[in-house]
N, C-alpha and C positions, 0 to 999 in steps of 0.2 A: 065491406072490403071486397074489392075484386079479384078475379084469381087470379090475376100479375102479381097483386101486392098479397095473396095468400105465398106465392111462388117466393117469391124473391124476402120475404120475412121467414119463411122455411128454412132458403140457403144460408140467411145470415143467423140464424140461430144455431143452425148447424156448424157452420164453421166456429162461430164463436164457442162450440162446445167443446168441439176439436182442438183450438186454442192453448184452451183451459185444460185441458188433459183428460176431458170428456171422450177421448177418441176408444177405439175398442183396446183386450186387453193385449192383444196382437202388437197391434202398434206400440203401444206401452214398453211389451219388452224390447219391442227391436230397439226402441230408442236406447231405452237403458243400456240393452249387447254394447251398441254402438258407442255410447261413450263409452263403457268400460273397457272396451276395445283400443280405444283413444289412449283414454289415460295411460291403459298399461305397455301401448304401443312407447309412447314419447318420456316414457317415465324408468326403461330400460335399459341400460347402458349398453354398447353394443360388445359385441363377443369377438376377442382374439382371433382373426384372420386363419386360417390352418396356413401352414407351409407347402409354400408353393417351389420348394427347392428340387429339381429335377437333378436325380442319381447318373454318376459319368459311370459306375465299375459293374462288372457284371453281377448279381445278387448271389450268386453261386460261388464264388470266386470269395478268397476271402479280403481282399479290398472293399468289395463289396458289402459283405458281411460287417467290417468294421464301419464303411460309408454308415450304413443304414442305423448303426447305432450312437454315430458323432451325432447325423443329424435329427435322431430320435431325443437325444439327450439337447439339444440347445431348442426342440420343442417343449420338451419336459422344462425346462429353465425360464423361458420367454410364458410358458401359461402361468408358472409360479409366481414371478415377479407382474403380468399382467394383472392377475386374482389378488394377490396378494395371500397365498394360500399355501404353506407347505404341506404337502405333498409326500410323505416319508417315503411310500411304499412305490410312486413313481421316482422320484427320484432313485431310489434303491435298485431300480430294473434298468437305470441306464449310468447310471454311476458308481465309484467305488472309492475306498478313503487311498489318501487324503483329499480328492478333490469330493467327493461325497461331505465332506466335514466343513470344507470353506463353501460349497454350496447352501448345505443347508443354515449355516451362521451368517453368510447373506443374505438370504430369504426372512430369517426371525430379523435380521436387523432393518429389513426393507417393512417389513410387517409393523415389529414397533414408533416405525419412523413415518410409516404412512407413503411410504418413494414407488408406488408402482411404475412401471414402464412399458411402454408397448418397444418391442423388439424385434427389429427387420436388419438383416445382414444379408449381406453380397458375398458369397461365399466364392472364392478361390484355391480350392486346396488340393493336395496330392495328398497320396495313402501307400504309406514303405514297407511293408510287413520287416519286422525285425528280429524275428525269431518266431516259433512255429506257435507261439499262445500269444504275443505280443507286434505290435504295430504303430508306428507313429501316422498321425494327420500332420500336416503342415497347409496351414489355413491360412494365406492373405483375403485378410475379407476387409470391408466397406463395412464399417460400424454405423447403422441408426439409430440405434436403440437411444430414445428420447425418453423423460421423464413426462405422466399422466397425471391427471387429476384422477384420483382411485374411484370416484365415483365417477365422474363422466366421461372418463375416456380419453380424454381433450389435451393435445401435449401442452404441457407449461413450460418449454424449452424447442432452441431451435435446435433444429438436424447437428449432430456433428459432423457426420459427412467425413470419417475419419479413419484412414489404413490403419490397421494393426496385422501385425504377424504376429500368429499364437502356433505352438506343438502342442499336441494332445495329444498322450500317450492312451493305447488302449489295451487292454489284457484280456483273453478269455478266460474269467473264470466258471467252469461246472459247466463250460458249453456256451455261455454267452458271453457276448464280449460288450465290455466296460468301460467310460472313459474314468480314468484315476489319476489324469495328472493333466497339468495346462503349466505351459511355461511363455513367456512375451519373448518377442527375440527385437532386438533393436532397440 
């Protein structure tokens, strides 16, 4: 045999080693990282958006004070109905009864029911203080909030694309302030 064909029976043994999973054990695991990388990439369902809702009142101020707890509270709401996951002790830091009571009786009934939602609003609202522990929201907001398949993510309904005007009453209780009431106007 000549050493072309010593040469070239080398490389083809070699590779055919390779192939077959002959290769070192370096390679081995990168391959393996690599799918399991994969799988657990495409196999993830993706995670609630944060809010991207930018503050009009001063944070010092208490408009502002109550701003930062409306829209703390309809984050607390939009992750609960996303997960599908109540949440006792968030909801409890941004809510208070009776709207703490129909929140959380929404959530077990989205839960039993399997209805999660991805939830995107267009907020329009002003903030009236109403006396020195209480304050109203007056919110015309652009309702999105579409139903999801709980495991993928994936709306199974179109946009509504739909005005509502809602008041939201808020109360400082013990220093923090609370939304405890929602009423529809129209």
């Amino acid at each position: 045999m000549t050493a072309w064909g010593v040469t070239v029976g080398t490389a083809v043994l070699v590779l055919g080693l390779s192939a077959c999973g002959g290769g070192s054990e370096a390679d081995s695991t990168t391959s393996t990282h690599a799918r399991a990388e994969t799988t657990t990439t495409t196999s993830t369902a993706p995670e609630r958006p944060t809010s991207t809702t930018t503050t009009l009142y001063d944070p010092a101020a208490v408009e502002g004070q109550v701003e930062a707890a409306y829209l703390a509270s309809w984050d607390v709401y939009a992750d609960a109905v996303y997960d599908l996951e109540l949440d006792e002790e968030a909801l409890s830091q941004v809510y208070a009864d009776p709207l703490l009571s129909v929140r959380r009786t929404e959530i077990e009934s989205r839960i039993a029911e399997g209805r999660a939602a991805m939830v995107r609003i267009e907020h329009g609202y002003t903030i009236e203080p109403t006396g020195d522990d209480s304050a109203a929201v007056i919110d015309t907001y652009v309702n999105h909030q579409v139903l999801i398949d709980p495991t993928t993510k994936e709306p199974v309904e179109t946009d509504p694309n739909e005005t509502i005007v809602d008041v939201f009453t808020a109360r400082r209780i013990g220093g923090v302030w609370l939304i405890f009431d929602q009423r529809r106007l129209g």
